[in-house]
Steps between C-alpha positions, in 0.01 A plus 500: 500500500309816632709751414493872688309721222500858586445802211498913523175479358256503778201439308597118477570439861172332547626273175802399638396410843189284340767351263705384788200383704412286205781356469563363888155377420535291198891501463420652172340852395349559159410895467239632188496873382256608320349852462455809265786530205718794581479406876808355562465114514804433332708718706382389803556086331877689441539571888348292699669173293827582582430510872352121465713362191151430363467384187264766277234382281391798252152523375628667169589153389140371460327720311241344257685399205394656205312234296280401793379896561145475347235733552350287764792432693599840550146611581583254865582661735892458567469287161830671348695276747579165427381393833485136375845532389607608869305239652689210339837653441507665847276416786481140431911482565486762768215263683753214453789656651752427172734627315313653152524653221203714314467689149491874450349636236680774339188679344738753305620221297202232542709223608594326863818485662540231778612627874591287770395502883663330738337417812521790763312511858434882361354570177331816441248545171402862394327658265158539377247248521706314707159446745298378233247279655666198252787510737284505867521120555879442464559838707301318771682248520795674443372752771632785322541834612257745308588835423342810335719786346273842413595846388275770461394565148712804433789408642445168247503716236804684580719160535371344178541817303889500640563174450388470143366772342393367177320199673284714721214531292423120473518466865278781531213362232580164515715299745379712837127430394563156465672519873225688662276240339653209664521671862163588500395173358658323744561732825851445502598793751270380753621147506841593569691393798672862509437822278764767509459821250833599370538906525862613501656125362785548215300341250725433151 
């Protein structure tokens, strides 16, 4: 099934039509989104799934646990993911072609809730440090589409203060540091498939 994906968003055109390349390449299409917070990677996850029926995979559910965040841990680059966590509840099964089912952690209340997955031909994964270099050899193999969200710094501001106020200054001293210390660590814009720079996106 290649369904005909089109959006009023322009800025993903080049998305779309690599999506549906992919796809009458490999009879399956497995799209990653990863980029600045505030730029829109779940909103774009939001439209472009819909157009596929892809299954969505959020990065939200694997942050780091709370009992294994030690001061060494967090000083790795991209260490407040649970990228070993993703490895064996995710890519392994996605690899496989199966039906799966993975844990979220819910870090508000320290605890995991299980979601399932069936199998889909599209499955798309966003969020941040969703192209940590843990993850390169399954999206090889995989041949997954790459993608890189950005937004310029002000206009970051400006959606995170919207969204939640209150939250804003621990993105601002804490969780974009940690960001720009994984992209720089590991050059994740440049190894992107496609980069698009959301401007004038509806961005909740």
């Amino acid at each position: 099934m290649n369904p005909i994906a089109t959006s009023k968003n322009p800025d993903i055109a080049p998305i779309l039509a690599a999506m549906r390349k992919r796809f009458e390449q490999d009879g399956r299409c497995l799209l990653v989104l990863d980029g600045d917070c505030g730029a829109g990677k779940t909103t774009l996850a939001d439209e472009i799934a819909p157009l596929f029926q892809a299954a969505v995979i959020r990065m939200d559910s694997f942050f780091l646990p709370f009992d294994l965040r030690t001061r060494e841990r967090l000083q790795e680059p991209g260490g407040n993911i649970h990228y070993e966590r993703f490895v064996s509840d995710v890519l392994v099964h996605l690899v496989q072609k199966c039906d799966f089912a993975y844990r979220h952690y819910d870090c508000h209340n320290d605890r995991f809730c299980l979601y399932s997955a069936p199998f889909s031909p599209y499955v798309v994964i966003e969020g941040s440090y969703s192209h940590h270099p843990a993850f390169l050899d399954a999206y090889d193999a995989l041949h997954a589409l790459r993608v890189w969200v950005s937004v310029t710094e002000e206009e970051q501001a400006r959606r995170l203060k919207a969204r939640n106020p209150e939250l804003f200054p621990r993105f601002a001293a804490e969780w974009i540091p940690l960001e720009k210390a994984y992209q720089l660590a590991y050059h994740g814009k440049s190894k992107a498939e496609i980069r698009v720079e959301s401007r004038d996106w509806h961005v909740g």
